[in-house]
N, C-alpha and C positions, 0 to 999 in steps of 0.2 A: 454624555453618559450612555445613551442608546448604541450610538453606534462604538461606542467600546464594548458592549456587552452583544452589538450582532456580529463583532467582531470576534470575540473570544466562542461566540457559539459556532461559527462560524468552519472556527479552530478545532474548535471540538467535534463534530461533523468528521471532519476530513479525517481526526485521529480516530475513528471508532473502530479501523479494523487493528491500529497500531496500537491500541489502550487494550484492545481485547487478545491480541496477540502476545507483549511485550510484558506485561502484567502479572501474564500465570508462568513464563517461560522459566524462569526457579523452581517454578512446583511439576516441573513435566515429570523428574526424575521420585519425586512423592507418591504423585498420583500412581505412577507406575508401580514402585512399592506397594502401595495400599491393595491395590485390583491386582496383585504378582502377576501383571504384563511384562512385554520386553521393552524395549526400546525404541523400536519399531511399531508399535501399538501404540506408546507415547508420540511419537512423533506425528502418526493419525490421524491425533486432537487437534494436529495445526494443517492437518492438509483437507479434513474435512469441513475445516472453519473456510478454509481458503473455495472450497466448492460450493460452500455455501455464499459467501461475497460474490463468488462469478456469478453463479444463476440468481441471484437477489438482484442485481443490478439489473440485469435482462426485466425485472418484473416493475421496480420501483422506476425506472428509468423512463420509461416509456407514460407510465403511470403520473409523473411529474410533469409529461410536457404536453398532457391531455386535462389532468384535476387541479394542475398546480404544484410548484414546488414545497409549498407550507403544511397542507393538510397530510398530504403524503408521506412528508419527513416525518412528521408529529406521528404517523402511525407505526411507522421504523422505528423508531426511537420507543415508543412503550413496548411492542416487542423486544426489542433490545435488552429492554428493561426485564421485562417478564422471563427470557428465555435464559438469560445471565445468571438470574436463581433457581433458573432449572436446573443449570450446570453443575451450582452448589449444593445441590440434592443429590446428586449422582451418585447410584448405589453400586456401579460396575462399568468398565472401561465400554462394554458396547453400549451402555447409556449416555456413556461420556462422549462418543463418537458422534451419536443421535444430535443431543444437544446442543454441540457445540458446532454439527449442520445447521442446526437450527437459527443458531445465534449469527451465524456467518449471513443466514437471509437476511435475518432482521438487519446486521450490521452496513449491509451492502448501502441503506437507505440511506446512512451518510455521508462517506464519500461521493456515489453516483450525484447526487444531490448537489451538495456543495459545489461539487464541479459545472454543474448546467450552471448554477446561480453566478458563478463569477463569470462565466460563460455570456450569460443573460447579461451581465452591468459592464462587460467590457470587451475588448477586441483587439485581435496582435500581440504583438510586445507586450504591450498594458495588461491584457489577461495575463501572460507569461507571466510577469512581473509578480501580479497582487498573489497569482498562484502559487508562486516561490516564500512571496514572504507568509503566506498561510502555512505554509508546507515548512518551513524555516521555524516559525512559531510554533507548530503541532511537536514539532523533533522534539520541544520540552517535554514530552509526556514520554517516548520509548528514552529518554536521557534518564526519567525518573520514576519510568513504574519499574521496573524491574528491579530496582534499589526497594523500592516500597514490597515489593512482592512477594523479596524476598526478607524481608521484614515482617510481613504480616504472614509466611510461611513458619517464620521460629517464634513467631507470640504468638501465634493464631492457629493455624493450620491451611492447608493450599483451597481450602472450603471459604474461608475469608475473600482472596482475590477478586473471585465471581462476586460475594454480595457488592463488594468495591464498584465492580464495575456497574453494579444495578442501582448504587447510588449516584455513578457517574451520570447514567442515561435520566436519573430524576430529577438532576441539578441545567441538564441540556434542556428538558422539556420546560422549564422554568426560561431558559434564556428564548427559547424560540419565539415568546409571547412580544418580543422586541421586534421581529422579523416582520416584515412587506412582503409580498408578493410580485415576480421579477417573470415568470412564466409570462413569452409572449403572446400564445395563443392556448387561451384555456378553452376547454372542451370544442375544441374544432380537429375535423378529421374523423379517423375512427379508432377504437382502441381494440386491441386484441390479437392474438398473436401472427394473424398474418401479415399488419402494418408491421410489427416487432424486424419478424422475418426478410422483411423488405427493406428494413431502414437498416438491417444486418447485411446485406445483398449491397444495398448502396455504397455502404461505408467501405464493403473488405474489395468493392470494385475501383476504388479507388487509388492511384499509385499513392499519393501523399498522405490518407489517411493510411494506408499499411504501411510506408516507412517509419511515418510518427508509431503506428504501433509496435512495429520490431522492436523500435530504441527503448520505449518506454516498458514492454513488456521483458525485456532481456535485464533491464536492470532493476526491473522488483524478481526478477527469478532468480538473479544473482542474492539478493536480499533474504528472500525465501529457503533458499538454501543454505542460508550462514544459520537466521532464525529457527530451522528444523535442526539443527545438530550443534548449536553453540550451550547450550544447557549439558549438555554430553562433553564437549569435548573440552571445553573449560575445568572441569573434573579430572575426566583421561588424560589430557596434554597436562595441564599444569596445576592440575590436583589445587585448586583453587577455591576454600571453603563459601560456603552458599552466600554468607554474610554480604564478601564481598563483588559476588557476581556482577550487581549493576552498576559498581566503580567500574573493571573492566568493560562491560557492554558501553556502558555510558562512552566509550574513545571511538568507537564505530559510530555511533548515534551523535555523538559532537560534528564527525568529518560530515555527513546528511547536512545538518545544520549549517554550517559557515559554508557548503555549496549553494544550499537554496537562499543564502543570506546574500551571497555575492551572487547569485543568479539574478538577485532580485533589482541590481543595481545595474548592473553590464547588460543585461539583455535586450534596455531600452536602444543603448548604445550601438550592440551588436547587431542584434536580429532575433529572432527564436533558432533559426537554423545553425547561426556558427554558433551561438552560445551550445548547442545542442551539439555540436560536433567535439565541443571542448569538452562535456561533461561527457561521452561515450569516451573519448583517447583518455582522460584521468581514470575513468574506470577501468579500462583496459590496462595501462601501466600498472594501477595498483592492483589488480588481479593477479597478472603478471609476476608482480613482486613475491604475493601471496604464495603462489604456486613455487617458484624459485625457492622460498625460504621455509615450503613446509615439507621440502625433498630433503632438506639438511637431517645429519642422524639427531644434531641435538639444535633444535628450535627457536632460535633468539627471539622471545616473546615480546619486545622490543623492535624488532623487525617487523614483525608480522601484524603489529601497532600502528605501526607507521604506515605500512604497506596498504591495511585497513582502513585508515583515516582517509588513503588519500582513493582510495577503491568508491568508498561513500562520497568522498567528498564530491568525484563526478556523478556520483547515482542522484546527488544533490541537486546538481545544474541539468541532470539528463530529465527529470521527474516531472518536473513543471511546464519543462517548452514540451515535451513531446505531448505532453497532456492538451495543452493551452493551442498546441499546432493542430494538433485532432479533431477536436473541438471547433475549432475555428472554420473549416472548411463546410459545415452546418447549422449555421447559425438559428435558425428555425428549428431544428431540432436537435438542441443541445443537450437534452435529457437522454433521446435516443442514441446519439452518437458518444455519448457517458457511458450508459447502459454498454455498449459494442466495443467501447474500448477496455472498459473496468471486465467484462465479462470476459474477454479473450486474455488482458491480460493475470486476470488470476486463475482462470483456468489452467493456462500453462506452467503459471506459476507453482500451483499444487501440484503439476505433476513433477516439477522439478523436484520441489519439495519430497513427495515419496522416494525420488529416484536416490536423492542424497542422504536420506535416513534409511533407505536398502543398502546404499555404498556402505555407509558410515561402519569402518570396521577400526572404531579407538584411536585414529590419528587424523591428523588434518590433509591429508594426502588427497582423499575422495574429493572433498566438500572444497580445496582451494581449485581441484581442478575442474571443479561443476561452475565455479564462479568464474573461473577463466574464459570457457564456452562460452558463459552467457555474456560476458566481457565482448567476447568477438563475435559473436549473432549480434549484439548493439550496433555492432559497427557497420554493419550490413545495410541497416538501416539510413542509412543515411544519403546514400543517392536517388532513393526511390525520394525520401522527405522533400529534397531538394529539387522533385521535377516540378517541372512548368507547363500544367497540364490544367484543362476548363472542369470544372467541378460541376456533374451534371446533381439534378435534386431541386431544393429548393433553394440553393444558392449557387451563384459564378463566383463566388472570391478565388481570386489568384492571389494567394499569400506570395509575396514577390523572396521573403525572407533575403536579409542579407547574410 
């Protein structure tokens, strides 16, 4: 029973920036009513959440592999808690921008997190793996808040969402009391941001950690980009009442799923590196597809279904190994090297993010061809992943990848 319950927290952890994103994404077009914003001011709320995840990571991350991953999370998570009913207090859209920076710090505590910890209990493939099927398991939660969101949007109001999620963060502080302590070296070294700065210098010096980060960063920007303009264009394009928004969302967030679920099985098989090369080419086809099929004058939403499915399906298998490959090259300090990855890749993320709700002019033209791009900067990545190079620091592993 324990470890189904550090398991399921586990789960939870990793979904916080995806429960806090995926949840209010029906009510963007509300809030925006309410505060008479544009569209572009709605879209904001997700790229400031997203600035707030990068620089949260840089904080919690380092902080984890110096106090410990438990007391740390435990204080992420009550912010989380706290900042989440901030949100639902919001008197005006630049409060809402404030808040939901805010809640992006708090939120960062649990992915950064989760990721050292599986980081800490395993190694290679095997991290890849358990990584996949967390990430596999978490996809139930953007499958089915945005179904609920938008549910507690027409009985509720988009003020509801937020308290959601601050019950989410009370029912996590609950499971954590399950959790050990996995941190290899607690309070040794030194803390503060010139170690930060260094262990950021180490990592981007690296050819294999910047390849794993290209891949991994290119395809949550693709992600980012669907998630800042899909509340909008599921309206514009296909005039698709609110009700049933998270049916539709739900075929993208499925294709996630059945990748990190076959990620989780093949990679032992494969490597981290080819499975990693499969899930960049499926993103890139299905990207590909997208872009083809949202130049048509009239739009087979069918098409572009499919096209999606199989676009996620590699964001799926791409998500875990480049994480778990990253990772892996700092084994000592897996918080820090968390921290450097989660921070560069949702920084760039948000900035996709803005650039596609500035495109975003009522068609899917902008936003499949932002995804395209980031489809093929994925793919860039991958001979840098692939070198065979001595990893200077506190480790020599030569991930051999097949």
């Amino acid at each position: 029973m324990k470890e189904r319950i550090t398991f399921a927290t586990l789960v939870a952890l990793v979904a916080y920036a995806a429960i806090a994103t995926d949840l209010y994404l029906p009510a963007i077009p509300a809030i925006v009513a309410e505060f008479g914003a544009t569209a572009s001011d709605g879209q904001l709320t997700l790229s400031t959440f997203m600035l707030g995840i990068a620089v949260g990571q840089l904080i919690f991350g380092p902080l984890s592999d110096y106090y410990g991953r438990l007391p740390v999370v435990k204080i992420g998570t009550v912010l989380f808690l706290g900042t989440s009913i901030a949100c639902a207090l919001a008197s005006s859209m630049e409060f809402m921008w404030l808040t939901r920076l805010a809640q992006g710090l708090a939120a960062a505590s649990g992915p950064v997190i989760a990721r050292a910890i599986v980081r800490d209990r395993y190694e290679g493939p095997r991290a890849a793996q358990i990584m996949a099927i967390l990430s596999g398991a978490m996809a139930v939660v953007p499958l089915m808040a945005p179904t609920l969101g938008a549910w507690l949007l027409i009985l509720v109001s988009w003020r509801a969402t937020y308290i959601a999620l601050a019950i989410f963060a009370g029912i996590v502080l609950l499971g954590l009391r399950s959790f050990e302590e996995s941190a290899p070296h607690i309070r040794k070294g030194t803390i503060g941001i010139v170690p930060v700065l260094k262990h950021f210098s180490t990592c981007l010096q690296n050819r294999r950690f910047v390849g794993y980060q290209i891949c991994g960063t290119a395809a949550f920007s693709a992600i980012v980009a669907y998630l800042s303009t899909v509340s909008f264009f599921m309206q514009d394009v296909f005039a698709l009442p609110i009700k049933y928004f998270g049916y539709a969302f739900a075929v993208t967030v499925a294709g996630f799923m059945v990748g990190a679920l076959l990620c989780s099985r093949i990679v032992i098989h494969l490597g981290i590196n080819r499975t990693l090369a499969l899930g960049t080419t499926l993103s890139l086809l299905g990207a590909l597809g997208q872009s083809l099929g949202a130049s048509l004058n009239d739009t087979p939403i069918a098409l572009l279904a499919g096209c999606s499915f199989v676009m996620f399906l590699g964001v799926g298998f791409t998500s875990a190994n480049a994480t778990m490959g990253a990772l892996s090259l700092f084994p000592d300090h897996a918080g820090s090297a968390s921290a450097v990855f989660g921070f560069t890749q949702s920084s760039v993320a948000a900035l996709v993010g803005v650039y596609a709700g500035h495109l975003y002019d009522g068609s899917l033209v902008s936003v499949t061809n932002i995804m395209l791009v980031c489809a093929g900067v994925g793919m860039l990545g991958l001979p840098l992943a692939r070198a065979q190079i001595p990893v200077r620091g506190s480790s020599w592993i030569r991930l051999r990848g097949r």
